[in-house]
Backbone atoms as SQL, in Angstrom:
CREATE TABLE atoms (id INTEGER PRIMARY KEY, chain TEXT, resi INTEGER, resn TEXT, atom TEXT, x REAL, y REAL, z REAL);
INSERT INTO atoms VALUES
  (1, 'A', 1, 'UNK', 'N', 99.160, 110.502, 87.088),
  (2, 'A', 1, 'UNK', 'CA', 99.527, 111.454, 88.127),
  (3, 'A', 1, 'UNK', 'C', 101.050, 111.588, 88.136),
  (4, 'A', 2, 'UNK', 'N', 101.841, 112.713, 88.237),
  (5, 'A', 2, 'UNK', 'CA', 103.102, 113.274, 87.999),
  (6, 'A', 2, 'UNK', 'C', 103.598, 112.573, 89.339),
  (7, 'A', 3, 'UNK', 'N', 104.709, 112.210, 89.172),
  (8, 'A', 3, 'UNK', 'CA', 105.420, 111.323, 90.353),
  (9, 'A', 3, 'UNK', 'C', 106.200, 112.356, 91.213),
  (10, 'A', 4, 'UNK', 'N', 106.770, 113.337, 90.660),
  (11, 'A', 4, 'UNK', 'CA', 107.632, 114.403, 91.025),
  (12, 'A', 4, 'UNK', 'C', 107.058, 114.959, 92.227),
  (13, 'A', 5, 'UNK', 'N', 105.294, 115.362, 91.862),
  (14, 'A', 5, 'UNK', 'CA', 104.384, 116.627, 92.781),
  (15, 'A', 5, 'UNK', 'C', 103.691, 115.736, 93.838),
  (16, 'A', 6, 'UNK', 'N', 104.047, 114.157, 93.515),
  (17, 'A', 6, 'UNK', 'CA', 103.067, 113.603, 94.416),
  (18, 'A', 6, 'UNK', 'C', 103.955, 113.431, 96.094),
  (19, 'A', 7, 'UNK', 'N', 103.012, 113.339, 97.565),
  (20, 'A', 7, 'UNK', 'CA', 103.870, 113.466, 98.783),
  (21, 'A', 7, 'UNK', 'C', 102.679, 112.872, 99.340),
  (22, 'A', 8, 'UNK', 'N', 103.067, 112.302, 100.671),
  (23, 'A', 8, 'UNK', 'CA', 102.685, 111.530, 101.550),
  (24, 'A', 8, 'UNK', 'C', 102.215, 111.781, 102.795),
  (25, 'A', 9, 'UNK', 'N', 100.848, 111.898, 103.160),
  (26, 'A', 9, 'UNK', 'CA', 100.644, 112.878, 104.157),
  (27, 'A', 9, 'UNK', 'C', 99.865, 111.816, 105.315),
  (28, 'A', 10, 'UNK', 'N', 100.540, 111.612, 106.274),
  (29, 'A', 10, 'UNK', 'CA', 100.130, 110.721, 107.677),
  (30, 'A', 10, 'UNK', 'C', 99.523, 111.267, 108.440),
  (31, 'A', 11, 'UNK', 'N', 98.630, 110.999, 108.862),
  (32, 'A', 11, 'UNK', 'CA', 97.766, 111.305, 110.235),
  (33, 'A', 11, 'UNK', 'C', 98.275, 110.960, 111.266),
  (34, 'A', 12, 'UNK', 'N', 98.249, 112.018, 112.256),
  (35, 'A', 12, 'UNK', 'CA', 99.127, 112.296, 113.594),
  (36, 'A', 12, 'UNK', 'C', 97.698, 111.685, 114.751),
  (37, 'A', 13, 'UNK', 'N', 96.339, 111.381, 114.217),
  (38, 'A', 13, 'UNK', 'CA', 95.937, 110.862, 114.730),
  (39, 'A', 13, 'UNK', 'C', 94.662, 112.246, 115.480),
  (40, 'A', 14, 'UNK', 'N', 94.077, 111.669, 116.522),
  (41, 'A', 14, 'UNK', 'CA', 93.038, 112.515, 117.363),
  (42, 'A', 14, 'UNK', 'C', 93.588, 112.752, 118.877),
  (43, 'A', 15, 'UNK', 'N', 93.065, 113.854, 119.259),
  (44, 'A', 15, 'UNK', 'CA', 93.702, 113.689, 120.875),
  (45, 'A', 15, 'UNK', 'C', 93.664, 112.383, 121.621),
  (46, 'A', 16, 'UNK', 'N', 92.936, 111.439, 121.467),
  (47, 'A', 16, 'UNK', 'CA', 93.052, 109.864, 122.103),
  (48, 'A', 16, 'UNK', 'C', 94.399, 109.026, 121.211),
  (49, 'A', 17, 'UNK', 'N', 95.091, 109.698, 119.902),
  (50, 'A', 17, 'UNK', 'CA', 95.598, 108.992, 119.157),
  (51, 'A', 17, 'UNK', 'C', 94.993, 107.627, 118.332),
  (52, 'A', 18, 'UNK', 'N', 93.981, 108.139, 118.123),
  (53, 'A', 18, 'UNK', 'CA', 92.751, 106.729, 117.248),
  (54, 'A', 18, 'UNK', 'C', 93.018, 107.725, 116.256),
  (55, 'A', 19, 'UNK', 'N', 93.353, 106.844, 115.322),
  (56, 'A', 19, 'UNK', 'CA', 93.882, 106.962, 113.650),
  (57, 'A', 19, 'UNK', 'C', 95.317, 107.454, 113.177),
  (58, 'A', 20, 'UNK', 'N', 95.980, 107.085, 114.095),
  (59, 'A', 20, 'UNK', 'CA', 97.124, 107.676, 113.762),
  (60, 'A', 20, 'UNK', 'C', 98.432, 106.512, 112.769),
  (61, 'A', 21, 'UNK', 'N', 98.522, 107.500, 111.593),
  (62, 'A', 21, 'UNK', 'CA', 99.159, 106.720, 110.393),
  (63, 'A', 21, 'UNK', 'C', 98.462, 106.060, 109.436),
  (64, 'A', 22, 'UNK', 'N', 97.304, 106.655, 109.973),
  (65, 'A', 22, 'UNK', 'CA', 96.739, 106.573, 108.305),
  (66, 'A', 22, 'UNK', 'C', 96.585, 107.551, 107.102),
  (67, 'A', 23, 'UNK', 'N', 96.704, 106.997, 105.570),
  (68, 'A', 23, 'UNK', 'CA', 97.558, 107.367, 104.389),
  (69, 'A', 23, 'UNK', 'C', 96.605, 108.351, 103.708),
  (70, 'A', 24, 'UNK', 'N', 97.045, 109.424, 103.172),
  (71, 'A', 24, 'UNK', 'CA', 96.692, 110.211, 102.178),
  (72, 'A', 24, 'UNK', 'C', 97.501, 110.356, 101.194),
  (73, 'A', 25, 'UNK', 'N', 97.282, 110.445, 99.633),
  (74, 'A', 25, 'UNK', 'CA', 98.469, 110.567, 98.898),
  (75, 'A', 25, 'UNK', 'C', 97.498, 111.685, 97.934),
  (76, 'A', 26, 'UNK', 'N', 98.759, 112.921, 97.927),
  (77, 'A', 26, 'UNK', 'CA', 98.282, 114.104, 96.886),
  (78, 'A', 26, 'UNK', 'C', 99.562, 114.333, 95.947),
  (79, 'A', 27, 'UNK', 'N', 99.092, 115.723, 95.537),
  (80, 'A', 27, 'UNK', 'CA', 100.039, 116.031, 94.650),
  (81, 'A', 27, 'UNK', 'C', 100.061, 117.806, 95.077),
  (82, 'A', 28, 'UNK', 'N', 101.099, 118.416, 95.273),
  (83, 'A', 28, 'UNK', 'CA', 101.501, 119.611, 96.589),
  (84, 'A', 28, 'UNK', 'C', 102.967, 119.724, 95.483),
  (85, 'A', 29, 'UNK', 'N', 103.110, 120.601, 95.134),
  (86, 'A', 29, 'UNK', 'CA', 103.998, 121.755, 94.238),
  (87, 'A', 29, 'UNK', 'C', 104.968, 122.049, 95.449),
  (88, 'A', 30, 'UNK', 'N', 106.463, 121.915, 96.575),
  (89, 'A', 30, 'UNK', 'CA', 106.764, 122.065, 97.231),
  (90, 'A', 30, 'UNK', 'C', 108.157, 123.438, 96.388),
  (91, 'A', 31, 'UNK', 'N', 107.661, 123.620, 95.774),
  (92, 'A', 31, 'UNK', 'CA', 108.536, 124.410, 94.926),
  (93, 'A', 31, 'UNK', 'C', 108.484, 126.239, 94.476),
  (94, 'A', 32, 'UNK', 'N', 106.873, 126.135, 94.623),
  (95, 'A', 32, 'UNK', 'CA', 106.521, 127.282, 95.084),
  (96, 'A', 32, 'UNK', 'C', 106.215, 127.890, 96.665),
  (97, 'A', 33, 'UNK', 'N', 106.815, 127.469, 97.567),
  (98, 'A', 33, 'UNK', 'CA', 106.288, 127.129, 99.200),
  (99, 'A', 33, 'UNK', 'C', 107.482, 128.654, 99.576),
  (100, 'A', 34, 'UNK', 'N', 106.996, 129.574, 100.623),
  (101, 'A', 34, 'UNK', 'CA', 108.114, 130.407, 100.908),
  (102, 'A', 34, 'UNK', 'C', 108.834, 130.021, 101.654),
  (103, 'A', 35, 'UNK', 'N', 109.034, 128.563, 102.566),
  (104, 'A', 35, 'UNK', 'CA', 110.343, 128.039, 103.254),
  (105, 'A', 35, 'UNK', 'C', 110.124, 126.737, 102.870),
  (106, 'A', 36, 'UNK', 'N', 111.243, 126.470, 101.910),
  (107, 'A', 36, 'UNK', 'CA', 111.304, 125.220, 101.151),
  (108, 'A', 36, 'UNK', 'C', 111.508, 123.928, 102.462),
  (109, 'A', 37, 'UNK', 'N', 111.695, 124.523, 103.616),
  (110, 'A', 37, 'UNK', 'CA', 112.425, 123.437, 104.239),
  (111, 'A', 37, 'UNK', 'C', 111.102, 122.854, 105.609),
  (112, 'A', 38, 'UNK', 'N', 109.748, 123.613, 105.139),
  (113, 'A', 38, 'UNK', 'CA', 108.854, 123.390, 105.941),
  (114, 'A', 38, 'UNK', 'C', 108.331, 122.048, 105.544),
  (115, 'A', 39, 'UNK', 'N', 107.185, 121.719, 106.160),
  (116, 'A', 39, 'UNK', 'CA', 106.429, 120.728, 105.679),
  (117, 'A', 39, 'UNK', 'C', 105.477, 120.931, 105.307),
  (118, 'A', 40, 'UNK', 'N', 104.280, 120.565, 104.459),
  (119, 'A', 40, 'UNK', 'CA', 103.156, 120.708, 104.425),
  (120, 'A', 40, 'UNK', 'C', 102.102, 119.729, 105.104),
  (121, 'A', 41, 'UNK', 'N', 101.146, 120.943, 106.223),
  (122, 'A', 41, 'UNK', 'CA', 100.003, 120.054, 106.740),
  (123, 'A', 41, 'UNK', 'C', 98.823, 120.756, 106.693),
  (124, 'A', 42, 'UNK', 'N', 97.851, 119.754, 106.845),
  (125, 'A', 42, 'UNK', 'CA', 96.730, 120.289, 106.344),
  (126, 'A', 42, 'UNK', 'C', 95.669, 119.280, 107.583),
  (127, 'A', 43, 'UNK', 'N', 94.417, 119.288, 107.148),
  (128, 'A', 43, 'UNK', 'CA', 93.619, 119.026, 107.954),
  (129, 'A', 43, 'UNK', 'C', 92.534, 118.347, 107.503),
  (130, 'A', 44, 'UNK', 'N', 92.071, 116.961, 107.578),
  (131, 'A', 44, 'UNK', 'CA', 92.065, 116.361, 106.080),
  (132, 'A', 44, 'UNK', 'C', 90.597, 115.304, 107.099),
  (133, 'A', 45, 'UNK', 'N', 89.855, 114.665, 106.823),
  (134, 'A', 45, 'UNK', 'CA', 88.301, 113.803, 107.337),
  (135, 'A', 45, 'UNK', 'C', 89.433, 111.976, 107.488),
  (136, 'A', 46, 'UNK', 'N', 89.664, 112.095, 108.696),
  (137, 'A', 46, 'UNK', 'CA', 90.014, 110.097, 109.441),
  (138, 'A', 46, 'UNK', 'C', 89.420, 109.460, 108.861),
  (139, 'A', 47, 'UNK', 'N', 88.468, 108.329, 108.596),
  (140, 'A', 47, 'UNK', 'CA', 87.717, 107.500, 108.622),
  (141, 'A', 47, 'UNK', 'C', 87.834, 106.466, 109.460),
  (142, 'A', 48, 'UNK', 'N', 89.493, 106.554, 110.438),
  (143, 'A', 48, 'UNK', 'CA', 89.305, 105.227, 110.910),
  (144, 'A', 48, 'UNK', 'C', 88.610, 106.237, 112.217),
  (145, 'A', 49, 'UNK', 'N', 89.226, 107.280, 112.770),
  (146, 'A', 49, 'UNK', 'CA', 88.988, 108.380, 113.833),
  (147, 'A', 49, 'UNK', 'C', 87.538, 109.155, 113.496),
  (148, 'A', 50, 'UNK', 'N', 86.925, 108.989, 112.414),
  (149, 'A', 50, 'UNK', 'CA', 85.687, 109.391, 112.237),
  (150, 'A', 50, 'UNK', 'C', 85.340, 110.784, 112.566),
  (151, 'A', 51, 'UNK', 'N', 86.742, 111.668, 112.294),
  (152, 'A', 51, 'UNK', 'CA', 86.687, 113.225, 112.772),
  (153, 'A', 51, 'UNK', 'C', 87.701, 113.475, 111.910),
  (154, 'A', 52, 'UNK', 'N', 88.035, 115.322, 111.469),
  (155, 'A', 52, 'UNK', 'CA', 88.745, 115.792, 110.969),
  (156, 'A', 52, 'UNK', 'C', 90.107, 115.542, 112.171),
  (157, 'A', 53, 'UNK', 'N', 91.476, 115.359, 111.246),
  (158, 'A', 53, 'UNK', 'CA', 92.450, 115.318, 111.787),
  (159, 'A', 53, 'UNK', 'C', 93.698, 115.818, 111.402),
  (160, 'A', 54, 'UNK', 'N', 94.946, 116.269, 111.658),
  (161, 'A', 54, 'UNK', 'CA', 95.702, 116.821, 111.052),
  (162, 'A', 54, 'UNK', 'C', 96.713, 115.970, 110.289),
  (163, 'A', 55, 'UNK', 'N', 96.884, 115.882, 109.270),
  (164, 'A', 55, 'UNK', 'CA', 97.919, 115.167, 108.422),
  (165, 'A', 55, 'UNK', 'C', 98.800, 116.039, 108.002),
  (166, 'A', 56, 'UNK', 'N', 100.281, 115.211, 107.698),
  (167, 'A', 56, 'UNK', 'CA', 101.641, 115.897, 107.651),
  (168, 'A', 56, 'UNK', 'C', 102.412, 115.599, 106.558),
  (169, 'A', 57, 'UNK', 'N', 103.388, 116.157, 105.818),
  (170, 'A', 57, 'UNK', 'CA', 103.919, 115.951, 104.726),
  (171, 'A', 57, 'UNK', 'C', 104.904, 114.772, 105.634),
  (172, 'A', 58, 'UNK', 'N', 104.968, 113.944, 104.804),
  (173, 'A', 58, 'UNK', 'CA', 105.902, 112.650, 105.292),
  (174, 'A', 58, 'UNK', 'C', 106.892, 112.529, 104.380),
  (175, 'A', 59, 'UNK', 'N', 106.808, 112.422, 102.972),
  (176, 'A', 59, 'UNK', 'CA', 107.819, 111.495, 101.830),
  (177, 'A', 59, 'UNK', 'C', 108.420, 113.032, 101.594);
């Protein structure tokens, strides 16, 4: 896996905050993005929160 494309995406957790900071690691091209200076988030399955939750570009 390319070290360059890979980023770090944390869970902000559930409205109770159960799961919050737990790890996803992808690989996200921040190079083609139309405001380089955004973050990327997405919406990704907890396991510790046992519900979809929103995760955030971190690294």
């Amino acid at each position: 896996m390319s070290q360059d494309l890979l980023i770090k995406l944390v869970s902000v957790g559930d409205k109770n905050g159960v799961g919050k900071g737990h790890v996803y690691y992808t690989r996200y091209n921040n190079k083609n993005k139309k405001d380089p200076g955004k973050k990327y988030e997405t919406t990704k399955f907890n396991p510790i929160a046992k519900t979809h939750t929103v995760y955030k570009q971190k690294k």
